[in-house]
VEXGUNU-875657 format. One record per residue (C-alpha): residue in three letters; x, y, z. Coordinates in steps of 0.1 Angstrom, whole numbers, padded with zeros to 4 digits, always signed. Layout:
// VEXGUNU-875657
ALAXYZ
...
//
This chain:
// VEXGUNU-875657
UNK-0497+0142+0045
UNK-0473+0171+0045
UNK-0499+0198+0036
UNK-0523+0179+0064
UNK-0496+0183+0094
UNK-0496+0216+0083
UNK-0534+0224+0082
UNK-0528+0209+0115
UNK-0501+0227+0128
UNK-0518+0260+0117
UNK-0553+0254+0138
UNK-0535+0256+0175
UNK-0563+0271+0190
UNK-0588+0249+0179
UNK-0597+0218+0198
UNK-0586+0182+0180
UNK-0589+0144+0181
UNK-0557+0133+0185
UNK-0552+0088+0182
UNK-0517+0094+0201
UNK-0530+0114+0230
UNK-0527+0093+0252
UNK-0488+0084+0245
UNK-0482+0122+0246
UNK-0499+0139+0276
UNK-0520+0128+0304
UNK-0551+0161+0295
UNK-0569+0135+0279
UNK-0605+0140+0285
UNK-0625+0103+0284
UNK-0659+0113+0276
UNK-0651+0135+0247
UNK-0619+0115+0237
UNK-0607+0147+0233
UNK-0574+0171+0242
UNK-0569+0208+0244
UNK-0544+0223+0221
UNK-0529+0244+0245
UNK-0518+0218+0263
UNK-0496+0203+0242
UNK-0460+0222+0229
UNK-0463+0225+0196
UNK-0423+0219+0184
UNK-0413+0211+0157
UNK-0403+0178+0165
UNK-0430+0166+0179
UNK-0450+0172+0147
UNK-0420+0152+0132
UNK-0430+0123+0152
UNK-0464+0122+0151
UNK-0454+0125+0110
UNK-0437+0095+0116
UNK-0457+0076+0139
UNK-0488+0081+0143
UNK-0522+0092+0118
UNK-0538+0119+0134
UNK-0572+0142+0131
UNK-0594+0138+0116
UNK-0581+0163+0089
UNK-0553+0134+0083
UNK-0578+0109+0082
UNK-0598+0121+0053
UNK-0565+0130+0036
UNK-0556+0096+0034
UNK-0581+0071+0042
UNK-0587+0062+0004
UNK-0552+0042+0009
UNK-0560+0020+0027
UNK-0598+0007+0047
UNK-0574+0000+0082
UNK-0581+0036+0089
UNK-0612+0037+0089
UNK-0620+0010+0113
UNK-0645+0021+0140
UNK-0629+0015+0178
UNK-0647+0013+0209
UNK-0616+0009+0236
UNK-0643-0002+0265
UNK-0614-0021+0282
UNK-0598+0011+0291
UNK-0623+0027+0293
UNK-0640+0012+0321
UNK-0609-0005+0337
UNK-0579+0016+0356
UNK-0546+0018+0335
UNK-0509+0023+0346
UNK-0502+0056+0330
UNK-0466+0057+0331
UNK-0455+0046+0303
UNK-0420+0037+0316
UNK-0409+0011+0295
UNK-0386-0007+0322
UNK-0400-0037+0337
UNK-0415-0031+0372
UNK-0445-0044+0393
UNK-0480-0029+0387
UNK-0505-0026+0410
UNK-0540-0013+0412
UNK-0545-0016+0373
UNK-0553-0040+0347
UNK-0534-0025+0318
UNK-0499-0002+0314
UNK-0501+0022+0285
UNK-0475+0011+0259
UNK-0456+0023+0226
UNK-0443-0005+0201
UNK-0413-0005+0192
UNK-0406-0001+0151
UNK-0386-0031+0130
UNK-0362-0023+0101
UNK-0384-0034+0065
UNK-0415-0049+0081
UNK-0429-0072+0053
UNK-0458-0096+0055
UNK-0453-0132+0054
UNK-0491-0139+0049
UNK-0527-0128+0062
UNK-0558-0141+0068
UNK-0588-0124+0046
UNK-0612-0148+0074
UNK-0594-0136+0105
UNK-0592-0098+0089
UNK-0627-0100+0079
UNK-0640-0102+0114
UNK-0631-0061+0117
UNK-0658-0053+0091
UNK-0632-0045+0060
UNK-0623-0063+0026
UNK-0602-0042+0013
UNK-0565-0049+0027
UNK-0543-0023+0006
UNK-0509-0032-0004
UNK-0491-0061+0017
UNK-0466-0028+0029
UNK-0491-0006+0040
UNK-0506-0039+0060
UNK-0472-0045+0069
UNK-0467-0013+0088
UNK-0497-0008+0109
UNK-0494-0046+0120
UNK-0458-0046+0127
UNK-0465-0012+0147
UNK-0446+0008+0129
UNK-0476+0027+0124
UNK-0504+0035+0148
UNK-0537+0027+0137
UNK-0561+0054+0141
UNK-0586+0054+0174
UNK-0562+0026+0189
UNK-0542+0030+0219
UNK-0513+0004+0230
UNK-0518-0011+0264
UNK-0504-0044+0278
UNK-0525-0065+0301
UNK-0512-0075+0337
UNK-0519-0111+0349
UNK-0503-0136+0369
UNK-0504-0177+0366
UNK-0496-0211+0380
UNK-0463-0225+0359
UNK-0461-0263+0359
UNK-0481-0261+0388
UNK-0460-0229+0408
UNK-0475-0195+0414
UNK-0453-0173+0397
UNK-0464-0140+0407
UNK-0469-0113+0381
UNK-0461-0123+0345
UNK-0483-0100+0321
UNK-0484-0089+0286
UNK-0443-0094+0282
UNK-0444-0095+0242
UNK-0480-0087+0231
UNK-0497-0054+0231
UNK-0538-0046+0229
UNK-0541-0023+0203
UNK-0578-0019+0207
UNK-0618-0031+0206
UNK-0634-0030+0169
UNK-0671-0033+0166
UNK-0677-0046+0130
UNK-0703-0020+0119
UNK-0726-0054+0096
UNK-0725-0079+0121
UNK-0719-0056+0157
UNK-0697-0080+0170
UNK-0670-0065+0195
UNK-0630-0076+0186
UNK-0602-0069+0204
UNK-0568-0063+0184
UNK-0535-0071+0195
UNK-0498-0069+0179
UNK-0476-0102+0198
UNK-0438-0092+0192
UNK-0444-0057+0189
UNK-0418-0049+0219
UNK-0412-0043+0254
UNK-0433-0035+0280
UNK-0438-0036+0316
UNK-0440-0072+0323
UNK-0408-0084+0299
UNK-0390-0090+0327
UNK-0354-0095+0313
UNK-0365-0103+0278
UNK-0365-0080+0252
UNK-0406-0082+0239
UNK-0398-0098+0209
UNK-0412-0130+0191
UNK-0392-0145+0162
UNK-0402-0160+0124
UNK-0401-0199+0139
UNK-0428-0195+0169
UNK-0445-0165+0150
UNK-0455-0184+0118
UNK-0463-0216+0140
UNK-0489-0192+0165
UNK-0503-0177+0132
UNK-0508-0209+0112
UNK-0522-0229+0147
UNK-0544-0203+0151
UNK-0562-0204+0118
UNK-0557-0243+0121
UNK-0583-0246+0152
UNK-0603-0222+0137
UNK-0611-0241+0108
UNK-0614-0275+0126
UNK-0643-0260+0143
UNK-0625-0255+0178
UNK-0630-0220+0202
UNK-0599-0203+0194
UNK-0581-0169+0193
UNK-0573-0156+0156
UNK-0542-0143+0134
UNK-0548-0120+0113
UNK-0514-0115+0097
UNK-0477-0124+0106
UNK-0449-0097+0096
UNK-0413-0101+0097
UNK-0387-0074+0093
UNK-0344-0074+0092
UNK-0348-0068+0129
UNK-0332-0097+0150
UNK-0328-0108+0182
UNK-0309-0138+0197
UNK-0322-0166+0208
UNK-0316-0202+0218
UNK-0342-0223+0202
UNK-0332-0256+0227
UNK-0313-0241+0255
UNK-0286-0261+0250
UNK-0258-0231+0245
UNK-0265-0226+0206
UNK-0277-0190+0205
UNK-0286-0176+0172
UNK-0298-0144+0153
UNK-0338-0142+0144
UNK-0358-0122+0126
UNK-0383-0103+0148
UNK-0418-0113+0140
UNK-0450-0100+0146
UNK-0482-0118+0148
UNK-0518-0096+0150
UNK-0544-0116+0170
UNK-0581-0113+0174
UNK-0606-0126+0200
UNK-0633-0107+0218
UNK-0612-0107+0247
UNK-0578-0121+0259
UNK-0587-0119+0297
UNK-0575-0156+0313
UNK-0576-0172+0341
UNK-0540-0154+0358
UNK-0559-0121+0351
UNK-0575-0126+0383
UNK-0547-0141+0402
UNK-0532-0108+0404
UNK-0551-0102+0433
UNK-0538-0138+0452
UNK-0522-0130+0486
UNK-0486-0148+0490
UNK-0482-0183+0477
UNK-0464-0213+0487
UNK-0438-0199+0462
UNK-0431-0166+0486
UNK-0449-0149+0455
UNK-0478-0126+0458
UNK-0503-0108+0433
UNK-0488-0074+0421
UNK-0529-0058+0433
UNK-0528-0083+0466
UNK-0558-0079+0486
UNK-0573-0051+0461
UNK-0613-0067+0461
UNK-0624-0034+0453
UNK-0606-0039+0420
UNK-0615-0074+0420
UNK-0651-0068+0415
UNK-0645-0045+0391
UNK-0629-0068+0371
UNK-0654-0094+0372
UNK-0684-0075+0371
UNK-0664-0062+0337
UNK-0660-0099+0327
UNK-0698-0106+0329
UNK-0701-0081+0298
UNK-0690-0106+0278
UNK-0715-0130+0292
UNK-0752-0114+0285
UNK-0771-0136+0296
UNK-0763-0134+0331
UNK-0757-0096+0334
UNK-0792-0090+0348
UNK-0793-0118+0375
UNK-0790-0109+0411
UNK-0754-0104+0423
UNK-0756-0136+0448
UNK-0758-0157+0419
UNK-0743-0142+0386
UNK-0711-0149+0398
UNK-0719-0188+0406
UNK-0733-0189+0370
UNK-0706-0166+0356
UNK-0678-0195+0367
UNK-0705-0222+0360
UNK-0703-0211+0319
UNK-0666-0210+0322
UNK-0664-0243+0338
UNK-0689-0260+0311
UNK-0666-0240+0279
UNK-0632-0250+0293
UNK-0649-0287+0293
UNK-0658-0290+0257
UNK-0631-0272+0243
UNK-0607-0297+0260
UNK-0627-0324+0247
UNK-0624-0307+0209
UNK-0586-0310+0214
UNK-0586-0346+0225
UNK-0606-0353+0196
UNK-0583-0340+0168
UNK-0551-0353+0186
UNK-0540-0314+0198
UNK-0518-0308+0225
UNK-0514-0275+0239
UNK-0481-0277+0258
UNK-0480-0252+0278
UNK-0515-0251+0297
UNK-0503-0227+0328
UNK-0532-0207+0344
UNK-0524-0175+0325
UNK-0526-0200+0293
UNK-0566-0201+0299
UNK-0585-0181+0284
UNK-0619-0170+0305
UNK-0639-0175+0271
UNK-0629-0209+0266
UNK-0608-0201+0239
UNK-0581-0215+0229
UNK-0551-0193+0237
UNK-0515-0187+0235
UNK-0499-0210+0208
UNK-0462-0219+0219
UNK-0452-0250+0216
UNK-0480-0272+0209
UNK-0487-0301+0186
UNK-0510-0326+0168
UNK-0501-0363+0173
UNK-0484-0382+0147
UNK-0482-0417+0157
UNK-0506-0425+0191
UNK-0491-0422+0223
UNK-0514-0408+0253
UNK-0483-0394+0266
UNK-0470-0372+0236
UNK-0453-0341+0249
UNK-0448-0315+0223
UNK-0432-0288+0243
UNK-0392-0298+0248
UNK-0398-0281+0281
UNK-0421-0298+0299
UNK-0399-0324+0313
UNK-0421-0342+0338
UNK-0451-0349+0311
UNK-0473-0323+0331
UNK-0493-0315+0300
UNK-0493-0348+0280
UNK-0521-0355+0259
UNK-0538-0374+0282
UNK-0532-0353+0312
UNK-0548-0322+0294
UNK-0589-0328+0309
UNK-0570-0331+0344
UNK-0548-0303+0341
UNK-0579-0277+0324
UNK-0600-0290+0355
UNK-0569-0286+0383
UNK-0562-0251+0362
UNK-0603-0242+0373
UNK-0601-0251+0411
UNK-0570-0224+0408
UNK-0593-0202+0391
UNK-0622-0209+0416
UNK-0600-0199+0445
UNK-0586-0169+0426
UNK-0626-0156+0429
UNK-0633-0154+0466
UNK-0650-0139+0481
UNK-0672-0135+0456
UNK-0671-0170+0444
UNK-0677-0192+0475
UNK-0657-0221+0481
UNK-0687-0244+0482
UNK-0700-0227+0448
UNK-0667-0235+0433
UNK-0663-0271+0439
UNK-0697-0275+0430
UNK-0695-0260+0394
UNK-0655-0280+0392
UNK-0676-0314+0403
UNK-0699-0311+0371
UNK-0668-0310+0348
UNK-0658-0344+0345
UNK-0696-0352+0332
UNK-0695-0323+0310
UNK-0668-0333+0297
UNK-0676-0371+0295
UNK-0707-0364+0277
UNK-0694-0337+0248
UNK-0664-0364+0241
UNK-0684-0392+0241
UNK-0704-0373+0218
UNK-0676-0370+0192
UNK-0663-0398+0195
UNK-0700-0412+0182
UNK-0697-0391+0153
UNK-0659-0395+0147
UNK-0662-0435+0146
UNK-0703-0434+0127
UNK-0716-0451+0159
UNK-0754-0444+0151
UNK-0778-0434+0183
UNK-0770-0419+0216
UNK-0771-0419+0249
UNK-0758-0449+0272
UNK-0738-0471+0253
UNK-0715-0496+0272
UNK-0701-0516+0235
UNK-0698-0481+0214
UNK-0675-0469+0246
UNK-0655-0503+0249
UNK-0653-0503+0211
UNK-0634-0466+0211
UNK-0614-0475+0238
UNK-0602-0507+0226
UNK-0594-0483+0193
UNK-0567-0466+0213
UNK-0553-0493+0226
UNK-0545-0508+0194
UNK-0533-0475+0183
UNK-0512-0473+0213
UNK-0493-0506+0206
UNK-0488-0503+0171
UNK-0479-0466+0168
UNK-0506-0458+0145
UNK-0510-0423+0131
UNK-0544-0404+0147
UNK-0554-0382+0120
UNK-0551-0409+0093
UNK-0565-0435+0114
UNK-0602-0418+0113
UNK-0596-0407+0077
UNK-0594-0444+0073
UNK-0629-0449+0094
UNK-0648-0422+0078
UNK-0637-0437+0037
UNK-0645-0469+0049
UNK-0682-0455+0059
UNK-0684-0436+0030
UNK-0677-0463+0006
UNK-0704-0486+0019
UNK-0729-0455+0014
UNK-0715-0462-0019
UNK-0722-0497-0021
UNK-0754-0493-0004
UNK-0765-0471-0035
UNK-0755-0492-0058
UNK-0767-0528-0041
UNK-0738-0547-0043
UNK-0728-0573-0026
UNK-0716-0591+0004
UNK-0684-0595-0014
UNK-0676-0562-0019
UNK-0685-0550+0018
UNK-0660-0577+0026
UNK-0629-0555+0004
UNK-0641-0526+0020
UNK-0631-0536+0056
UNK-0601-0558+0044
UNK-0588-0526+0026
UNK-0598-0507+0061
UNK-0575-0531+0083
UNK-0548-0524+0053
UNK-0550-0487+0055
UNK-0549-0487+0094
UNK-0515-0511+0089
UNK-0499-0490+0067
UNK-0501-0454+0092
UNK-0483-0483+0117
UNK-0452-0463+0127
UNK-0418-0489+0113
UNK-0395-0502+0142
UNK-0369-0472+0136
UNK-0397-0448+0135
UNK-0409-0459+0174
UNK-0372-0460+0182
UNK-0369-0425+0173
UNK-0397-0411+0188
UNK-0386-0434+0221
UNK-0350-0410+0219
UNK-0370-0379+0214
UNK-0387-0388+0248
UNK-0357-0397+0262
UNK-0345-0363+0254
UNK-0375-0343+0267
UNK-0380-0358+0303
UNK-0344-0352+0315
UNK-0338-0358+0353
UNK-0328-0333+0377
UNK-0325-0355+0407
UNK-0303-0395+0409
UNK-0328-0420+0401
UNK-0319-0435+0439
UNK-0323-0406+0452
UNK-0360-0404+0437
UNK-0371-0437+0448
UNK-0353-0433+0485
UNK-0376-0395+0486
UNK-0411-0410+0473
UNK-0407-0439+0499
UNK-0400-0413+0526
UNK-0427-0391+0515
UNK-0454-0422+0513
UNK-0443-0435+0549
UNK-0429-0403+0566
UNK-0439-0371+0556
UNK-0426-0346+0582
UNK-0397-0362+0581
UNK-0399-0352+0542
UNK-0409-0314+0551
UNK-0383-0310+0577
UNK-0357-0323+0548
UNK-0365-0297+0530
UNK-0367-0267+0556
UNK-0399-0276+0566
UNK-0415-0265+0527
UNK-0450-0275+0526
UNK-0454-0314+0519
UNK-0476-0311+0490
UNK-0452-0287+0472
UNK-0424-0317+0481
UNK-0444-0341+0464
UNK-0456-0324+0434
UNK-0415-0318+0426
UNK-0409-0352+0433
UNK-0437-0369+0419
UNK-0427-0348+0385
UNK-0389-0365+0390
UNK-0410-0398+0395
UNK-0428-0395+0364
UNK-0396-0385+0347
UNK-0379-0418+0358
UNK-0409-0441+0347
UNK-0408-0424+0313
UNK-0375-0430+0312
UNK-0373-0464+0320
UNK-0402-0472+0294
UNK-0385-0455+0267
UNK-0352-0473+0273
UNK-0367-0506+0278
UNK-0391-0501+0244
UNK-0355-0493+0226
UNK-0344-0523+0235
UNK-0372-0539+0222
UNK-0373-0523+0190
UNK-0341-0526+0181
UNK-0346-0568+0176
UNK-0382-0565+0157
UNK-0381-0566+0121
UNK-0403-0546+0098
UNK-0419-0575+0086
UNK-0427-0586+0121
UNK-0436-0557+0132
UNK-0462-0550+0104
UNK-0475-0587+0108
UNK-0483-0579+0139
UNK-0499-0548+0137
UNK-0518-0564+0113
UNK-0530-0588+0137
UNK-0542-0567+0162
UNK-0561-0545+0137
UNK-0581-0573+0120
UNK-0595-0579+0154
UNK-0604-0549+0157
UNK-0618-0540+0126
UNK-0641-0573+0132
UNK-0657-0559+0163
UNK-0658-0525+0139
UNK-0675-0543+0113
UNK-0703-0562+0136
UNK-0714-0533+0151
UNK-0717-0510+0117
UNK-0734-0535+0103
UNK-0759-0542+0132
UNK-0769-0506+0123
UNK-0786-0520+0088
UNK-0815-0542+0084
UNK-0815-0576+0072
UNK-0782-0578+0074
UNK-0767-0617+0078
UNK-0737-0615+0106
UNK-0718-0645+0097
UNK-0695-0633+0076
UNK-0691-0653+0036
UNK-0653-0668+0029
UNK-0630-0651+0008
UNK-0629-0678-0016
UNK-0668-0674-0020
UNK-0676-0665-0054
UNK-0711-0671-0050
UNK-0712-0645-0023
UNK-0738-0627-0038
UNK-0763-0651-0037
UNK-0756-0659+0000
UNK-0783-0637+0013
UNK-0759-0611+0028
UNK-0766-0585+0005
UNK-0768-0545+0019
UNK-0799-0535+0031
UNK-0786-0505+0054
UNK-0808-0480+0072
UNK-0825-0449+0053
UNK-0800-0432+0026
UNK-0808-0400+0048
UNK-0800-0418+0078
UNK-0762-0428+0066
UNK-0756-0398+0045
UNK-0761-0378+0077
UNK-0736-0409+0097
UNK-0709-0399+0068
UNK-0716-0363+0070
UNK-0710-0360+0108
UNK-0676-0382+0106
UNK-0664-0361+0079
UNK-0673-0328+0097
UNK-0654-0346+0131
UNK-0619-0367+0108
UNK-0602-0341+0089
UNK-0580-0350+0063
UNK-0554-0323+0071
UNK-0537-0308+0104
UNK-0507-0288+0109
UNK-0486-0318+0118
UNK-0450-0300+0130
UNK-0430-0317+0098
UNK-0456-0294+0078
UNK-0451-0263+0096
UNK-0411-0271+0106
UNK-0410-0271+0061
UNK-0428-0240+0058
UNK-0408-0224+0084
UNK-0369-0232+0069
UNK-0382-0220+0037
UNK-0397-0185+0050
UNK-0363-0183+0072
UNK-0335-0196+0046
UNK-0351-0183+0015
UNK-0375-0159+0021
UNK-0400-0177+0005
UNK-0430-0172+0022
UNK-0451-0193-0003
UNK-0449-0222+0018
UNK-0462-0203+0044
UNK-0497-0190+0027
UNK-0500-0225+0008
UNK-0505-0243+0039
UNK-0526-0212+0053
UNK-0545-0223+0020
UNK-0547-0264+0028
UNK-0554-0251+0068
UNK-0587-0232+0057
UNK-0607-0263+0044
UNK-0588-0293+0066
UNK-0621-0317+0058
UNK-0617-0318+0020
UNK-0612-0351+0008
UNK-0586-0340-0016
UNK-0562-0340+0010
UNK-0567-0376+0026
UNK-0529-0397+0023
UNK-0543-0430+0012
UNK-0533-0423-0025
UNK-0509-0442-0046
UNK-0469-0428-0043
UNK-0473-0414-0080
UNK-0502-0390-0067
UNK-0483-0379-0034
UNK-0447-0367-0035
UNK-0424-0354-0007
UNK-0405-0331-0032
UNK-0433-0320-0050
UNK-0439-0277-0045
UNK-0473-0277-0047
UNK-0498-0292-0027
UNK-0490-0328-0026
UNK-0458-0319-0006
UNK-0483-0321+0025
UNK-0504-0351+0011
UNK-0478-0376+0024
UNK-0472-0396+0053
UNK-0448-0379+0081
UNK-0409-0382+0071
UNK-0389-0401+0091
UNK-0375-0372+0107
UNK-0405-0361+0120
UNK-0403-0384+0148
UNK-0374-0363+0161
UNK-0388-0325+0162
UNK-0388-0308+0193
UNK-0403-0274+0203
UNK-0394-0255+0235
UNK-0411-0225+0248
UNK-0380-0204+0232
UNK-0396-0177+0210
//
């Protein structure tokens, strides 16, 4: 590299691709990607730097590329390229108008060393060939600058628990680039999330730490692999660098390792990108580019590159369909997380990603036990992005995004394409949930619907777990394809529901297990208001509402009753939980299980009467139990087509995967990546995240398989600990 620099340093008239140009003068010539020597000063130290820094030339490039493929990755920077930038490069945090990214340099860790990578994720750039982990392990930290990239952060604004906060932007994550994968010619953008400051970190310092890094990167490949629209991590890198943080804002601050996660997506371009241009809000806020249409349209005529099919359609309507396709992908891909038992948390407008992606992994969670209010983020107090508040929310999230389009969306266009969601969305769940539960055919069908509903419902009151509960489902289909083959009879289909209702019982949460997730609720939807004082301001605000407004300074009523309908909902909440404690607390086990038992065996009747309607020949009274002549009692299995049921099993095994990042799963990997430095936990679960539908990894196995001290595999192959009940994530990372 030395005698490179050199070669370099000697050729000062000649004319040279520089990869840092842009971080070092502003003679950068766009079409040729190109900068005159002469305009640079050629000292000493700034050879030293870019020595340090940066891989420059294509002189160094051919010196070193044989070390590792990452140089030679082709880029195509088309974002800012085509879209104004902040050129300043100031670091402090400040307001940016009339641009869509600020220029950027990360900001080098002590040691980077990398935790684990994905070879499917990394793959997507067009190269197999990683080098060493500490070669990786500079480029994605930042340390190093990969060639052909350039460092920008992205400037957006968004709606926070339902508030316009004004400009928010980029505060820990940095675009590094596009990549076009030279086999496939699919476009990538590459971005580093911890890297450092930039313009929008407000008071924070642009970092991300080991805890929320390894959780973004693992959650990422997670979706992937259940076969849900999703962003991708590439690698995660820690380093000895630390920060301090306060994981539960309760006073207990603490040293972290800074972390860095590298993400891929074709684009990270959400729904707040646009809301940059949003005159002042109810909040006093305003969008940084306020009033800028000019920029605007620029934007979303950029957008509509990443939608091909509607480039060439006359302006009046490419816009309509444009929002139209957004609309129908942020439908299905809500639906996808309600059907694997995923809660975002944290589903703010600059959360949403305008591909339909999912985005932005803080503190989310997949549902142990049922409850269609689970709340995974410690911060969301009021339950405004619950599981069963998320279709709402995403839908609430696109009228915002509608608005944030005039004039070039029109109001009327906008409702219109938001009115189609809820059937969108009705259809593409009720969809999965065909294929989840084996329901066979399609279309309208009133007993399929009640039958899934009625499902949750008995989930609901007996705690079960979600994943486990459809694990159950699909090995109860799959053994009667078993059975089917090998003509057994009535008997035997008999044990294969009896052992369904058993499973089901036995993913019932215990009495102490509901009490403690009760407290954990308790603990999560903290007041800020006197409970009187609640009830005394929704009565007023029901009966008298300018009374309500002048109260408060005369503040917009419907701002007055989002805040108090949140302190409303926080009360109810809290009311439940304490009064289900109090329950609890007198229920035996026993009980408890008896009764779970109970309402499952009605349930798994209705199951069983309508799978079996989808045979022929099939008898529907069912034979005794203490019918040993069963065989001969003309109920033996005459199902539909082998094809037909092998392609039942096949879709509710594609649909129930075995294996999720449950919290307790990732919490385990985290400790042992944080107190020991062991990152094996880490990749293993990577590992177990990459095929989630393999049947290897179902729980219903005897306690000498499955072992919660085990170090390999079966670690994970257990139901959740007790203390998994109690975890909490904020949005502290």
């Amino acid at each position: 590299r030395a005698q490179c620099m050199n070669q370099i340093y000697k050729s000062a008239t000649s004319v040279l691709i520089l990869n840092f140009v842009y971080s070092t003068t502003g003679a950068y010539n766009h079409s040729k990607k190109t900068i005159p020597i002469r305009s640079i000063s050629f000292a000493p130290q700034l050879f030293q730097k870019l020595k340090n820094r940066y891989v420059v030339g294509n002189l160094m490039k051919s010196a070193i590329c044989d070390s590792s493929t990452l140089e030679s990755l082709s880029f195509d920077n088309r974002n800012l390229e085509l879209l104004p930038i902040d050129r300043s490069q100031i670091p402090n945090s400040r307001q940016v108008a009339g641009a869509i990214f600020s220029l950027v340099d990360p900001t080098p860790v002590e040691n980077p060393v990398l935790i684990a990578k994905s070879q499917s994720a990394l793959g997507l750039l067009g190269f197999k060939n990683y080098g060493h982990d500490s070669e990786l392990a500079k480029y994605m930290s930042g340390n190093v600058i990969i060639p052909g990239s350039r460092p920008a952060a992205h400037v957006y604004c968004g709606f926070q628990f339902g508030s316009f906060a004004g400009q928010l932007g980029d505060g820990a994550t940095m675009y590094l680039g596009e990549i076009i994968n030279s086999e496939t010619g699919m476009r990538w953008e590459l971005q580093l999330k911890g890297a450092g400051k930039t313009p929008f970190s407000r008071t924070a310092d642009g970092r991300k730490v080991l805890r929320s890094s390894v959780r973004e990167f693992l959650a990422s490949e997670a979706i992937h692999f259940l076969n849900i629209p999703t962003t991708r991590a590439a690698t995660c890198v820690t380093s000895d660098s630390t920060v301090e943080r306060d994981p539960l804002y309760n006073g207990s601050v603490i040293d972290e390792r800074c972390t860095i996660v590298s993400r891929i997506a074709p684009n990270f371009f959400r729904f707040g990108s646009f809301e940059v241009f949003l005159p002042t809000q109810s909040t006093g806020r305003a969008g940084p580019s306020a009033g800028n249409e000019a920029l605007k349209q620029q934007l979303l005529d950029h957008m509509l590159l990443y939608f091909p099919d509607i480039v060439d359609i006359n302006s009046t309507l490419r816009y309509k369909q444009f929002f139209k396709q957004v609309v129908e992908r942020t439908a299905r891909l809500v639906a996808l997380w309600q059907s694997v038992g995923f809660v975002h948390g944290v589903l703010n407008t600059d959360n949403m990603s305008i591909m339909g992606l999912t985005i932005d992994y803080g503190p989310f969670g997949f549902m142990e036990h049922f409850d269609p209010e689970f709340v995974p983020n410690g911060s969301d107090s009021s339950a405004r992005y619950s599981y069963k508040q998320q279709p709402a929310i995403c839908k609430w999230n696109l009228h915002k995004f509608g608005e944030a389009l005039s004039p070039f969306l029109t109001k009327e266009d906008a409702a219109s394409a938001v009115a189609a969601y809820d059937q969108i969305y009705d259809e593409y769940y009720g969809m999965l949930m065909r294929e989840k539960f084996g329901l066979a055919g399609g279309g309208e069908d009133k007993d399929g619907e009640e039958l899934v509903r009625n499902f949750f419902g008995v989930m609901e009151k007996t705690h079960c777990d979600f994943t486990d509960a459809f694990v159950a489902l699909t090995e109860c289909q799959e053994e009667l394809l078993l059975l089917r083959r090998a003509g057994t009879s009535a008997a035997a289909v008999e044990e294969v529901f009896v052992r369904l209702v058993a499973k089901l019982v036995s993913r019932c949460a215990s009495p102490s297990n509901v009490i403690a997730a009760l407290r954990r609720k308790m603990r999560i939807h903290r007041m800020s208001m006197q409970p009187r004082e609640v009830q005394q301001l929704w009565t007023m605000i029901e009966s008298n509402p300018e009374e309500a407004s002048l109260l408060f300074g005369g503040a917009p009523i419907e701002v007055i009753r989002e805040e108090i309908a949140g302190e409303k909902r926080k009360l109810d909440m809290l009311m439940a939980a304490s009064q289900g404690i109090e329950f609890y607390q007198e229920v035996a086990v026993e009980a408890k299980a008896e009764g779970d038992r109970s309402q499952w065996q009605q349930w798994v009747d209705r199951y069983r009467t309508r799978i079996m309607s989808q045979f022929t020949g099939i008898v529907e009274k069912r034979s005794s139990k203490s019918d040993n002549n069963a065989k001969d009692s003309g109920c033996a299995i005459e199902m539909m087509s082998n094809g037909q049921l092998e392609e039942i099993v096949r879709n509710m095994r594609a649909r129930n995967p075995t294996f999720v990042l449950r919290n307790w799963i990732a919490q385990d990997a985290i400790e042992h990546a944080e107190k020991a430095q062991d990152f094996s936990k880490v990749q293993m679960v990577l590992k177990m995240l990459e095929t989630p539908f393999d049947v290897r990894f179902g729980t219903f196995k005897s306690s000498s398989e499955s072992s919660k001290d085990g170090s390999g595999e079966e670690r994970y192959l257990v139901p959740p600990p007790d203390w998994a009940e109690s975890l909490i994530c904020t949005c502290s990372s």
